[in-house]
PyMOL Python script that loads the backbone (N, CA, C, O; Angstrom):
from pymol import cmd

cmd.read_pdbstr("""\
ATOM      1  N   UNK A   1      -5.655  -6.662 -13.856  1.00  0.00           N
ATOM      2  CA  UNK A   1      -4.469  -5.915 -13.500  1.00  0.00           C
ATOM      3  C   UNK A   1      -3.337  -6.890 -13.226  1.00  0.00           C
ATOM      4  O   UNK A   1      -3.523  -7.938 -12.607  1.00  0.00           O
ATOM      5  N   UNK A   2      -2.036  -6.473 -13.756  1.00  0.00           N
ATOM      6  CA  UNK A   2      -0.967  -7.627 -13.450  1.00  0.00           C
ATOM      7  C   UNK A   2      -0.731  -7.263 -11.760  1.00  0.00           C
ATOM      8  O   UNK A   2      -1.375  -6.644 -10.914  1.00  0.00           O
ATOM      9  N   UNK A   3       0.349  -7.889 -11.781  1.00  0.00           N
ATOM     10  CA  UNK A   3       1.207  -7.781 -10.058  1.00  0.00           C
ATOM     11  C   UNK A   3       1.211  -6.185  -9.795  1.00  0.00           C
ATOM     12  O   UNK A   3       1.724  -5.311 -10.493  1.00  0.00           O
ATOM     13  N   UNK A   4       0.475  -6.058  -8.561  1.00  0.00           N
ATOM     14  CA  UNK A   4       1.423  -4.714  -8.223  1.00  0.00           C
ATOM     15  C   UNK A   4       3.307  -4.433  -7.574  1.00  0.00           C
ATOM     16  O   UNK A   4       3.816  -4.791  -6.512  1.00  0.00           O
ATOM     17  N   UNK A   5       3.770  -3.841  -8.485  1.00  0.00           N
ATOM     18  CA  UNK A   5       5.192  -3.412  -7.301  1.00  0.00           C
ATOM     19  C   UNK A   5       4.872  -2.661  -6.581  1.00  0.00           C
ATOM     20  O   UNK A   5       3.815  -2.157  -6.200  1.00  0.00           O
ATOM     21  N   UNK A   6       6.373  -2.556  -6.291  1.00  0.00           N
ATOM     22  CA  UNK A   6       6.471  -1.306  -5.237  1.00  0.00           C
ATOM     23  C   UNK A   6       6.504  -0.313  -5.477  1.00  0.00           C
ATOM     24  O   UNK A   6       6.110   0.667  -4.846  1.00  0.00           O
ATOM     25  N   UNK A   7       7.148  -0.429  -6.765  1.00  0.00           N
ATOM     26  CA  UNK A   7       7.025   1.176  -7.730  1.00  0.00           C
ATOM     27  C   UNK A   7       6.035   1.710  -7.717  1.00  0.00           C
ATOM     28  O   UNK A   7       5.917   2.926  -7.566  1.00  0.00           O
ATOM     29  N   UNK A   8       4.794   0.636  -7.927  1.00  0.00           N
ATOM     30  CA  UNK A   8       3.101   1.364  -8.370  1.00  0.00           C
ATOM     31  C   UNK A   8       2.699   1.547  -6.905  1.00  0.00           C
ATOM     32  O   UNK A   8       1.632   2.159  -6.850  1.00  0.00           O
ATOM     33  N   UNK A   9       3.232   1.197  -5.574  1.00  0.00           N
ATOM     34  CA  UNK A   9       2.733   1.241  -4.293  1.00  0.00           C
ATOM     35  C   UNK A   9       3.233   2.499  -3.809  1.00  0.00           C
ATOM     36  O   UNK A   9       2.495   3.128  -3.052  1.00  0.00           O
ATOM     37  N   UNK A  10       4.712   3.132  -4.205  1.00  0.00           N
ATOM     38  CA  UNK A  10       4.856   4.139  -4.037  1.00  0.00           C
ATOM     39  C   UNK A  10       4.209   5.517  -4.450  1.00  0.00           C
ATOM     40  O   UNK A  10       4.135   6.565  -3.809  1.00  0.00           O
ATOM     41  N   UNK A  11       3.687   5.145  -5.929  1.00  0.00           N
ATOM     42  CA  UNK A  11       3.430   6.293  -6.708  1.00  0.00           C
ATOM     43  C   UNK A  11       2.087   6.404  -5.545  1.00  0.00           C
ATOM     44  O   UNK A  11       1.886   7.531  -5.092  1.00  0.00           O
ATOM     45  N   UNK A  12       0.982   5.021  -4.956  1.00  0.00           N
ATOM     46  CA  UNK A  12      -0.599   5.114  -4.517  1.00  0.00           C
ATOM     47  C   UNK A  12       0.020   6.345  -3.521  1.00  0.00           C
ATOM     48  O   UNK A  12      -0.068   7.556  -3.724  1.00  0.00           O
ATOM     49  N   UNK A  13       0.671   5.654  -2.386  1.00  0.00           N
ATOM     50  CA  UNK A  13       0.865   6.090  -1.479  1.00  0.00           C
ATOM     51  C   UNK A  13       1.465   7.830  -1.211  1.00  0.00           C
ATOM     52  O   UNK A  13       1.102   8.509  -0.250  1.00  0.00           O
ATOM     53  N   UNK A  14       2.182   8.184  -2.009  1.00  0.00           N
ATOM     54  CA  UNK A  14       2.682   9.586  -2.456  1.00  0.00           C
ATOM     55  C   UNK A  14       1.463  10.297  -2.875  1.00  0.00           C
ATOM     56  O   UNK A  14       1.200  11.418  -2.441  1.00  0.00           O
ATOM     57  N   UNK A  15       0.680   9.641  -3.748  1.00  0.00           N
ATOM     58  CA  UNK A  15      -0.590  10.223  -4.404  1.00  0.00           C
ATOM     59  C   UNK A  15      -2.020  10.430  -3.450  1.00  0.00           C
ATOM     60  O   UNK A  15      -2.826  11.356  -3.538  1.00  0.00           O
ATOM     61  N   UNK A  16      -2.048   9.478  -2.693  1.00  0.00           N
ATOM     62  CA  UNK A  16      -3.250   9.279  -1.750  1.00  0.00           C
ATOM     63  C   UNK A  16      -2.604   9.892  -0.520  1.00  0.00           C
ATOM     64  O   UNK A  16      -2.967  11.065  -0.441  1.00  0.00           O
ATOM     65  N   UNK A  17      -1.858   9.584   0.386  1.00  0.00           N
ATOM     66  CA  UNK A  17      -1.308  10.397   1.432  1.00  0.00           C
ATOM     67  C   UNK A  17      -0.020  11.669   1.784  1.00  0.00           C
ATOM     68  O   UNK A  17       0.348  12.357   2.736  1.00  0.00           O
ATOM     69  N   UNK A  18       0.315  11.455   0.446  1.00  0.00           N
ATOM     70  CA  UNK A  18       1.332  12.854   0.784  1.00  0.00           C
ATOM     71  C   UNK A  18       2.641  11.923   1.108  1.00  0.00           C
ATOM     72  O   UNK A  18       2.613  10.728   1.403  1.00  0.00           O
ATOM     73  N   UNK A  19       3.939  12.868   0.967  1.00  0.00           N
ATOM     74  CA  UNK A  19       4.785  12.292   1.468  1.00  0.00           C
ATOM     75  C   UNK A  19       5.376  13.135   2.901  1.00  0.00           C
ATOM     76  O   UNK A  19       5.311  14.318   3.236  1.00  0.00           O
ATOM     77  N   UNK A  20       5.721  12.432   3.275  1.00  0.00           N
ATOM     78  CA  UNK A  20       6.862  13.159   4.755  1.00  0.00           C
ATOM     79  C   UNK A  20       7.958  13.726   4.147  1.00  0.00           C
ATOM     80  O   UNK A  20       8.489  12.963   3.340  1.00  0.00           O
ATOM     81  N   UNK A  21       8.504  14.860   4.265  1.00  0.00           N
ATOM     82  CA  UNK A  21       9.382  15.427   4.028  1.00  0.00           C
ATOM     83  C   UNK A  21      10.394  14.789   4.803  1.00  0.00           C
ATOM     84  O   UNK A  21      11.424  15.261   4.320  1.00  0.00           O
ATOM     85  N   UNK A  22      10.741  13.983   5.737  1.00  0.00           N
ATOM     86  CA  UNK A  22      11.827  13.126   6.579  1.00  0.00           C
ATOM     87  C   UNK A  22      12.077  11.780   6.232  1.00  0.00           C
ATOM     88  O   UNK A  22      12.946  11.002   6.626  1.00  0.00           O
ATOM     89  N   UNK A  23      10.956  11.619   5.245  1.00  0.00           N
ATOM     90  CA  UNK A  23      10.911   9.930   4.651  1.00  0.00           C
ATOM     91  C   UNK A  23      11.160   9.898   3.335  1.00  0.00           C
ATOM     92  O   UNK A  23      10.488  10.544   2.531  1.00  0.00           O
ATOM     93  N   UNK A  24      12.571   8.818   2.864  1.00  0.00           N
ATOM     94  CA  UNK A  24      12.709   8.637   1.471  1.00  0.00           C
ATOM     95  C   UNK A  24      11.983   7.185   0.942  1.00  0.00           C
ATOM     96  O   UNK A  24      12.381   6.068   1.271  1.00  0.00           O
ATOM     97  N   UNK A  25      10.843   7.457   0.061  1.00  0.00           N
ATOM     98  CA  UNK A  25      10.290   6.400  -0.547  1.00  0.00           C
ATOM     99  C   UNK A  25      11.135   5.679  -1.210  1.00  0.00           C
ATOM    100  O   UNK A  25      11.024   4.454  -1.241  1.00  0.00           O
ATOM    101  N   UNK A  26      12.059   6.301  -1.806  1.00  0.00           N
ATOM    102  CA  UNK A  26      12.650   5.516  -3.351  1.00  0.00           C
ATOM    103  C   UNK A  26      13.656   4.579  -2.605  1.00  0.00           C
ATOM    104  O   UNK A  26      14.499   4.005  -3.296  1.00  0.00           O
ATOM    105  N   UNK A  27      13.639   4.384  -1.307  1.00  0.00           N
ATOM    106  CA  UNK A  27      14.526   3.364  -0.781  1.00  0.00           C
ATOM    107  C   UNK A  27      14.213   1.650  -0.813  1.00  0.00           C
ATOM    108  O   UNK A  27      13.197   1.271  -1.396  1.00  0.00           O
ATOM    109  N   UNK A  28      14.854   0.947  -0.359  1.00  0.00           N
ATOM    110  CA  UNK A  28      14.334  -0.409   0.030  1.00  0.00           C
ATOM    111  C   UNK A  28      13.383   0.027   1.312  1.00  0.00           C
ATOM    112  O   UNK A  28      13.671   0.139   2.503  1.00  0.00           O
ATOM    113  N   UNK A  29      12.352   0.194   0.728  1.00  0.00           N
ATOM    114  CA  UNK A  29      10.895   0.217   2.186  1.00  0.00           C
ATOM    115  C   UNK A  29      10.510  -1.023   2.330  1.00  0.00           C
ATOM    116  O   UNK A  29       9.856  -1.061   3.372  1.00  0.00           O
ATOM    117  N   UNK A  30      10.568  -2.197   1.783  1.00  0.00           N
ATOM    118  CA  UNK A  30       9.768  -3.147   1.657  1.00  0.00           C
ATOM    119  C   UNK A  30       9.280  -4.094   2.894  1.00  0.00           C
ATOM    120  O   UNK A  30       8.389  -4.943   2.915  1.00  0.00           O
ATOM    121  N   UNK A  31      10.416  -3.534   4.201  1.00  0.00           N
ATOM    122  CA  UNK A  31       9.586  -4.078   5.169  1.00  0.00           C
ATOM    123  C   UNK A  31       9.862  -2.857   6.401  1.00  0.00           C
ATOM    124  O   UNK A  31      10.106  -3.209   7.555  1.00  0.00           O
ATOM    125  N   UNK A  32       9.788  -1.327   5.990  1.00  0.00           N
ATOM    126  CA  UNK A  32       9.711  -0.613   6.839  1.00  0.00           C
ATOM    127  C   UNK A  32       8.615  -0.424   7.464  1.00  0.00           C
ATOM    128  O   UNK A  32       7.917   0.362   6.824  1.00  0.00           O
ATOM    129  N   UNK A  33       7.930  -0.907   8.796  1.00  0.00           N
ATOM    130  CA  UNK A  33       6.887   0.096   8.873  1.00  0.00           C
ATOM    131  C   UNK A  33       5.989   1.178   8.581  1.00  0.00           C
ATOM    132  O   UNK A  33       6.307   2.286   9.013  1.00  0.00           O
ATOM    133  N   UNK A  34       4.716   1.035   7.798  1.00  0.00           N
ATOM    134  CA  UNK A  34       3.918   2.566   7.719  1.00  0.00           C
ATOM    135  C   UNK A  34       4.008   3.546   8.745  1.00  0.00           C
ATOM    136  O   UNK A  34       3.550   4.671   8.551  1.00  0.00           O
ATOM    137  N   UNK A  35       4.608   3.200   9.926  1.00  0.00           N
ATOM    138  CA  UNK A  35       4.443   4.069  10.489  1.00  0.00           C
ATOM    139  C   UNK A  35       5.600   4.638  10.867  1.00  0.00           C
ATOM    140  O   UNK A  35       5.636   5.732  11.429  1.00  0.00           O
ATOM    141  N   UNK A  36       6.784   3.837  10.546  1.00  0.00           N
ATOM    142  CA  UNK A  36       8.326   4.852  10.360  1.00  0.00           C
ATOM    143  C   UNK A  36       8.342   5.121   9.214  1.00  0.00           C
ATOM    144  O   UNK A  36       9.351   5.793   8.998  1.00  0.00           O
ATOM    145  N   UNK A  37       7.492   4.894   7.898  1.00  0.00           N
ATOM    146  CA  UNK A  37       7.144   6.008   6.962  1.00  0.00           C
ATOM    147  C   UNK A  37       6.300   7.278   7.253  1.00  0.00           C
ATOM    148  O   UNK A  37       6.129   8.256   6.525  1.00  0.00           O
ATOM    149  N   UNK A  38       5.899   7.069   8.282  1.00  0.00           N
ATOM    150  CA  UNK A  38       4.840   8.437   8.388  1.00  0.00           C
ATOM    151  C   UNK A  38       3.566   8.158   7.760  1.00  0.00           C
ATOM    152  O   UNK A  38       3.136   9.016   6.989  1.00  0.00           O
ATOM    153  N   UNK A  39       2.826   7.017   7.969  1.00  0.00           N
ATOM    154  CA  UNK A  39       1.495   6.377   7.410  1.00  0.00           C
ATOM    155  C   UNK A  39       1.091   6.272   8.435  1.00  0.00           C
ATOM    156  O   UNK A  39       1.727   5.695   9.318  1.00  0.00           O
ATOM    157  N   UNK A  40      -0.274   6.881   8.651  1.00  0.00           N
ATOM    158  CA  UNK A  40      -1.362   6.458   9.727  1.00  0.00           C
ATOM    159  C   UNK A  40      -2.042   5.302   9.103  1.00  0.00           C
ATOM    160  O   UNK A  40      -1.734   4.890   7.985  1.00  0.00           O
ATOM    161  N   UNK A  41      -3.092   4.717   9.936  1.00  0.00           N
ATOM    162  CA  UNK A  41      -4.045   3.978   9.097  1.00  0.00           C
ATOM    163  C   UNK A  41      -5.176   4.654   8.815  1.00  0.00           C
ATOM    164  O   UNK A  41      -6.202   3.982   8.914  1.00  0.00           O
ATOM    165  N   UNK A  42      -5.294   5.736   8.505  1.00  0.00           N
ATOM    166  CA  UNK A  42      -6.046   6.623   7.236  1.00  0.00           C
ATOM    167  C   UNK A  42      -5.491   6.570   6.379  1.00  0.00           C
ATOM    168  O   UNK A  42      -5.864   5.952   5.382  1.00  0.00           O
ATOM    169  N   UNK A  43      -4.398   7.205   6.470  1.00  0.00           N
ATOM    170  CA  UNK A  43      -3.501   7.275   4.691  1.00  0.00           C
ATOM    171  C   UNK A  43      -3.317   5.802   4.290  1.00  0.00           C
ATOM    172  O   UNK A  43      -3.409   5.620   3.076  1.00  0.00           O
ATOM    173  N   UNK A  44      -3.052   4.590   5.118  1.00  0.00           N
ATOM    174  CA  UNK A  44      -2.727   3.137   4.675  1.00  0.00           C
ATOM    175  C   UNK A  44      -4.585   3.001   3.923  1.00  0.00           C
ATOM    176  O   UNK A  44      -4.787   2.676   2.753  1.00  0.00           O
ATOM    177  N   UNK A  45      -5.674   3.328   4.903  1.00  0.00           N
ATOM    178  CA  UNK A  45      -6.743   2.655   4.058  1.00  0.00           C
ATOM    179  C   UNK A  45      -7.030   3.773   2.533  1.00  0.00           C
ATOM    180  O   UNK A  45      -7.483   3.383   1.458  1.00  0.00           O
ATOM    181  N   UNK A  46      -6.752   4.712   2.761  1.00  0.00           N
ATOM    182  CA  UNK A  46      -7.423   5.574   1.250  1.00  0.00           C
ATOM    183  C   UNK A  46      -6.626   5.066   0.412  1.00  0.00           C
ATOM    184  O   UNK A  46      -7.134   4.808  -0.679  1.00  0.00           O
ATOM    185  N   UNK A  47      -4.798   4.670   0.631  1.00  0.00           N
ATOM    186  CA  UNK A  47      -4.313   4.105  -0.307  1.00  0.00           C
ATOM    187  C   UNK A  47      -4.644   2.839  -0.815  1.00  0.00           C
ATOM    188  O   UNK A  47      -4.526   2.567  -2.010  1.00  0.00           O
ATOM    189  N   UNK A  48      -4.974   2.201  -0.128  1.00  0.00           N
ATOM    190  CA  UNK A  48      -5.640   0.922  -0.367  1.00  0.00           C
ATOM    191  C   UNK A  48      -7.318   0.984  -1.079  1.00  0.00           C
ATOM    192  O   UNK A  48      -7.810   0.089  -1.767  1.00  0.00           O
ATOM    193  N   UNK A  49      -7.811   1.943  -0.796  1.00  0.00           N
ATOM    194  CA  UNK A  49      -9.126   1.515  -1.611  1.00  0.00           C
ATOM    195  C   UNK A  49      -8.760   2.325  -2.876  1.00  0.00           C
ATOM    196  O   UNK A  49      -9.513   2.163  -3.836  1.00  0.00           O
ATOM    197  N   UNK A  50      -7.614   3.259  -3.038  1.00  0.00           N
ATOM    198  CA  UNK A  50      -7.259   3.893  -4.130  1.00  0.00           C
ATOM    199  C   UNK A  50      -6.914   2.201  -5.368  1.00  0.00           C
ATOM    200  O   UNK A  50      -7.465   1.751  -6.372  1.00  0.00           O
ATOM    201  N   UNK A  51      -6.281   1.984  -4.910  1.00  0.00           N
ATOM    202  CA  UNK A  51      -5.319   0.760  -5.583  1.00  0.00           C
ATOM    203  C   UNK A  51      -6.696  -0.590  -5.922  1.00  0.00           C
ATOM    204  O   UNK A  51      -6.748  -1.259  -6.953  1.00  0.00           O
ATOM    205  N   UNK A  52      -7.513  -0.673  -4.939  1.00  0.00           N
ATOM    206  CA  UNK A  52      -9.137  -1.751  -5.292  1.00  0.00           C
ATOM    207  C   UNK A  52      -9.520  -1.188  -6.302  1.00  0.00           C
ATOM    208  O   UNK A  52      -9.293  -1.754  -7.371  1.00  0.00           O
ATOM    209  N   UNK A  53     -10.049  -0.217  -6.303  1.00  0.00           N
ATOM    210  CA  UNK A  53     -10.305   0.990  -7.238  1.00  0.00           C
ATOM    211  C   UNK A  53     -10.044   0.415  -8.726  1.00  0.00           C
ATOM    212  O   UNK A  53     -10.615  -0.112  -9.681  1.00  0.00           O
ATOM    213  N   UNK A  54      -8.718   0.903  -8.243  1.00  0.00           N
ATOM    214  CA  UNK A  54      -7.462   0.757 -10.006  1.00  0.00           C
ATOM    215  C   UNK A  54      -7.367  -0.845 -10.363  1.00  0.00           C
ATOM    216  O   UNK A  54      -7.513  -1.201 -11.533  1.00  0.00           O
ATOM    217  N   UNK A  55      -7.116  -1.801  -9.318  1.00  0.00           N
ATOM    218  CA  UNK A  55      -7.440  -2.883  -9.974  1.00  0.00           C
ATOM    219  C   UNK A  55      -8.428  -3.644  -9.589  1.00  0.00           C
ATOM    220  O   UNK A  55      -8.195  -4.817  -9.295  1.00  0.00           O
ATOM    221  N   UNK A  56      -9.948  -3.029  -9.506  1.00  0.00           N
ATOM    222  CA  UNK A  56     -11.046  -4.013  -9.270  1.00  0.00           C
ATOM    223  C   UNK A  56     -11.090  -5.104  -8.947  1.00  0.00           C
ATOM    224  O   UNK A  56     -11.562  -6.099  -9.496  1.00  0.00           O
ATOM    225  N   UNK A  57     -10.249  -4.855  -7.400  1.00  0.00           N
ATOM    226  CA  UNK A  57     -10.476  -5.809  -6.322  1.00  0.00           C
ATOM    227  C   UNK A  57     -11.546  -5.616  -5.062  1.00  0.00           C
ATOM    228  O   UNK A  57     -12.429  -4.772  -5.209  1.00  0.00           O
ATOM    229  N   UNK A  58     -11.499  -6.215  -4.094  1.00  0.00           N
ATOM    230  CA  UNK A  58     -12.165  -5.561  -2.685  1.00  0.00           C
ATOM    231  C   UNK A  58     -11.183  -6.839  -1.825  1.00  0.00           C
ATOM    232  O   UNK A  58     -11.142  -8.056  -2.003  1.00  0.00           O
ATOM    233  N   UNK A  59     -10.519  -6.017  -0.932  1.00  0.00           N
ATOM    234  CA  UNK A  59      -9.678  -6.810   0.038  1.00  0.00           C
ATOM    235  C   UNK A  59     -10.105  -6.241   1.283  1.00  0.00           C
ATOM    236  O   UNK A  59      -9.968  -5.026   1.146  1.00  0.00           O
ATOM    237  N   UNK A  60     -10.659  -6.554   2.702  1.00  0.00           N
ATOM    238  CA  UNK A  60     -11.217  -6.236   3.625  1.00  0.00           C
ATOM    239  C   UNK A  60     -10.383  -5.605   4.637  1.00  0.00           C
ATOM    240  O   UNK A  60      -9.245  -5.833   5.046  1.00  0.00           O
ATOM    241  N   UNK A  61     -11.457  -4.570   4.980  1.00  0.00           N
ATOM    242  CA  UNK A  61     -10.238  -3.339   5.921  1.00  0.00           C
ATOM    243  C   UNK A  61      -9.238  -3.643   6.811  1.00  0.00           C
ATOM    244  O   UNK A  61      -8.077  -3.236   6.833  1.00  0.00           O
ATOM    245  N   UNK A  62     -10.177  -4.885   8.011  1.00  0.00           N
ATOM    246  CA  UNK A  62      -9.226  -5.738   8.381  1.00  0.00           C
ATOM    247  C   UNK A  62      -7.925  -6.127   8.412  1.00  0.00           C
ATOM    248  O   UNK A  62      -7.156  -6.023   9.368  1.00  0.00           O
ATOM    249  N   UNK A  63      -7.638  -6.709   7.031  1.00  0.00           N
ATOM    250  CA  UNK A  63      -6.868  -7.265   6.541  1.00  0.00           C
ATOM    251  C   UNK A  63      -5.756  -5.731   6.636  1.00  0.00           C
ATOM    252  O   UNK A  63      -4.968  -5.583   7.571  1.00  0.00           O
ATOM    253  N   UNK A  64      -5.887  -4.835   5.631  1.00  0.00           N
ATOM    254  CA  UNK A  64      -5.068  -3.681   5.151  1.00  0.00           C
ATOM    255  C   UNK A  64      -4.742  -3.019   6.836  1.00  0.00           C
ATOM    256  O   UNK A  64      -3.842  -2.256   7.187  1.00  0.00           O
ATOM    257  N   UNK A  65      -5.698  -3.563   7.543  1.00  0.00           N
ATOM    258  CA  UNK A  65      -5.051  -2.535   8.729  1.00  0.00           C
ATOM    259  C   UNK A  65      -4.137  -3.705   9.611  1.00  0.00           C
ATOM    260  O   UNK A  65      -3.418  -3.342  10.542  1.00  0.00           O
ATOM    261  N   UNK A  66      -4.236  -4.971   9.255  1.00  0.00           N
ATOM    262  CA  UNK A  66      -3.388  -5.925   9.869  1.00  0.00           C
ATOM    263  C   UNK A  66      -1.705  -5.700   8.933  1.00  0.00           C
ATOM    264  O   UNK A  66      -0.672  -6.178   9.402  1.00  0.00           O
ATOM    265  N   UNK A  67      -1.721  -5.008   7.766  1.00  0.00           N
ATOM    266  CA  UNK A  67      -0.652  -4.877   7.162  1.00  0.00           C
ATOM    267  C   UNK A  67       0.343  -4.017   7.405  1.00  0.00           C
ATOM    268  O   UNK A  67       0.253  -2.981   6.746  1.00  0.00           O
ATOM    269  N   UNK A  68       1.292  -4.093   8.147  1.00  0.00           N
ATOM    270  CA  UNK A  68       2.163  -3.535   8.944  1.00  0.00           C
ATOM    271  C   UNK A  68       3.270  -2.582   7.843  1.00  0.00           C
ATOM    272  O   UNK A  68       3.624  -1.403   7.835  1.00  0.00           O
ATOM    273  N   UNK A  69       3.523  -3.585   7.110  1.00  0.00           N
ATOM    274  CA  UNK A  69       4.600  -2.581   6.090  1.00  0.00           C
ATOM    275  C   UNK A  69       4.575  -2.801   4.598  1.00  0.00           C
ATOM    276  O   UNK A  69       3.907  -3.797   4.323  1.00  0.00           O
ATOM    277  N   UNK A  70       5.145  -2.128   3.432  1.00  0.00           N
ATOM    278  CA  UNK A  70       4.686  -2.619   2.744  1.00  0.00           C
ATOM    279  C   UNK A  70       4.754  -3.780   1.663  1.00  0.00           C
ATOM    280  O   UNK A  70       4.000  -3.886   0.696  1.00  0.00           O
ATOM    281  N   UNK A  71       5.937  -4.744   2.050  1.00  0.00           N
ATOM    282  CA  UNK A  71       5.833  -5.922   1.541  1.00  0.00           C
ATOM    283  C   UNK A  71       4.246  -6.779   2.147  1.00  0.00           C
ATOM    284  O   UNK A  71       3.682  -7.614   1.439  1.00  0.00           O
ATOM    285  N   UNK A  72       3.805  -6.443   3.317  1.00  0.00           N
ATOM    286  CA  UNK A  72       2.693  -7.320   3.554  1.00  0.00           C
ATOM    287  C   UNK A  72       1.378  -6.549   3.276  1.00  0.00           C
ATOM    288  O   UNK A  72       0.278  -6.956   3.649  1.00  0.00           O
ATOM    289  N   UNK A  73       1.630  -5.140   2.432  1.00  0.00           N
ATOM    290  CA  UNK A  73       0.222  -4.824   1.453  1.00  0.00           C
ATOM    291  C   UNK A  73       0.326  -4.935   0.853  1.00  0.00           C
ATOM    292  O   UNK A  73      -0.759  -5.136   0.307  1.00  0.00           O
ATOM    293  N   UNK A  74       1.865  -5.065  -0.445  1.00  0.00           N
ATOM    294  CA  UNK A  74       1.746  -6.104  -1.590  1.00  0.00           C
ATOM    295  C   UNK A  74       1.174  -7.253  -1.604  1.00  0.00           C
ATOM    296  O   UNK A  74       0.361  -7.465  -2.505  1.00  0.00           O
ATOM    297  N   UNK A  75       1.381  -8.045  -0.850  1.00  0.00           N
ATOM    298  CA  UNK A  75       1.045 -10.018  -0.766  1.00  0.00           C
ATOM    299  C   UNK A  75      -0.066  -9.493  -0.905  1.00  0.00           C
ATOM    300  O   UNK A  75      -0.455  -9.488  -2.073  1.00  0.00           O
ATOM    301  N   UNK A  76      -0.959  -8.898   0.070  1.00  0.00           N
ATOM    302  CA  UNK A  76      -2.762  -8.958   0.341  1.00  0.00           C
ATOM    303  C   UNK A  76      -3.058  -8.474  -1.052  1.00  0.00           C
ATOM    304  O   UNK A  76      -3.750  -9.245  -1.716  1.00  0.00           O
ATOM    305  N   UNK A  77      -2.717  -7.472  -1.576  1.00  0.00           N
ATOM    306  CA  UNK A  77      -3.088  -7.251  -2.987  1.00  0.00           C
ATOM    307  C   UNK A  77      -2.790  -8.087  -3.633  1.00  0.00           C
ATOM    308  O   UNK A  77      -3.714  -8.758  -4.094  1.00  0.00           O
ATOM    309  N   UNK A  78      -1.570  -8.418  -3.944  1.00  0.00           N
ATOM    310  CA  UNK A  78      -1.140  -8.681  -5.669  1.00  0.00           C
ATOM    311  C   UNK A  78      -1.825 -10.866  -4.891  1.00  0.00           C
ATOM    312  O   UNK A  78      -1.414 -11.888  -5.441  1.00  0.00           O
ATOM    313  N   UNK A  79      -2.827 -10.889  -3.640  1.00  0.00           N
ATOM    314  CA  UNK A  79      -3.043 -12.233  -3.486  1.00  0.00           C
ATOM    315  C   UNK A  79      -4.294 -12.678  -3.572  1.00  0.00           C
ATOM    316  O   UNK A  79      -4.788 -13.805  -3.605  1.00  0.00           O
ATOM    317  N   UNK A  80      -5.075 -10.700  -3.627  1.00  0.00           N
ATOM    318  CA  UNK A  80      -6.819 -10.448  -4.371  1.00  0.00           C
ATOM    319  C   UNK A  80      -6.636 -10.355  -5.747  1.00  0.00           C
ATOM    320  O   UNK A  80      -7.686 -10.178  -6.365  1.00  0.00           O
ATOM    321  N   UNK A  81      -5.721 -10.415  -6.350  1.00  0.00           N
ATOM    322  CA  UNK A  81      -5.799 -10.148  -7.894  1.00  0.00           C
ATOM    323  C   UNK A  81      -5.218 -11.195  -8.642  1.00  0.00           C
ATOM    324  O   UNK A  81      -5.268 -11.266  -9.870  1.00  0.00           O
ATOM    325  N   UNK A  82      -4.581 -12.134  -7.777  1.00  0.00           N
ATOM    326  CA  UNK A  82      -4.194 -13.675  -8.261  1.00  0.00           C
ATOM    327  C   UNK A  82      -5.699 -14.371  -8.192  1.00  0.00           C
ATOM    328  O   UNK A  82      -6.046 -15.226  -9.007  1.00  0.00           O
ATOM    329  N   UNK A  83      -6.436 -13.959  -7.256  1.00  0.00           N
ATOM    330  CA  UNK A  83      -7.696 -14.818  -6.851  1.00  0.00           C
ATOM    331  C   UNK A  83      -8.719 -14.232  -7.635  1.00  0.00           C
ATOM    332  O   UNK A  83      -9.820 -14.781  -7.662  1.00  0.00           O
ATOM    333  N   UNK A  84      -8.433 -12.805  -8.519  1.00  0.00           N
ATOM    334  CA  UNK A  84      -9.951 -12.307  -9.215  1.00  0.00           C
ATOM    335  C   UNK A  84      -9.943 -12.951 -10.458  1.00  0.00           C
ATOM    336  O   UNK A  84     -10.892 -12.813 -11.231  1.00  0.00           O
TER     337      UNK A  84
END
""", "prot")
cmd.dss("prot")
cmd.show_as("cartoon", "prot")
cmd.util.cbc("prot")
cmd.orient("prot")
């Protein structure tokens, strides 16, 4: 799998958790909080094993729940798929 964006992080995240009707994705999110998006860390992990999934990685829960927004669940991904 190449790099993930944000584009393809939006579509997981819309797809795996729903969106907030008070939250605009298509903005610069890149270092908003999941959780001033309206992301628990349920919806952060299903999106995340959605996306291992799609690009046959395994990045540890740990990690995805240490990831605060989503420029720092890009790095952890697109930094398991530099390393697969």
């Amino acid at each position: 799998m190449a790099q993930l964006t944000l584009d393809d992080l939006r579509r997981v995240l819309i797809a795996c958790a729903g969106e907030n009707d008070d939250v605009d994705l298509s903005g610069d999110i890149l270092d908003v909080p999941f959780e001033e998006l309206g992301y628990d860390s349920l919806a952060l992990m299903e999106s995340a094993a959605a996306i291992e999934r799609e690009a046959g990685i395994s990045v540890a829960d740990d990690a995805v729940s240490d990831a605060e927004t989503p420029r720092a669940l890009l790095d952890l991904i697109n930094g398991a798929v530099r390393a697969a």
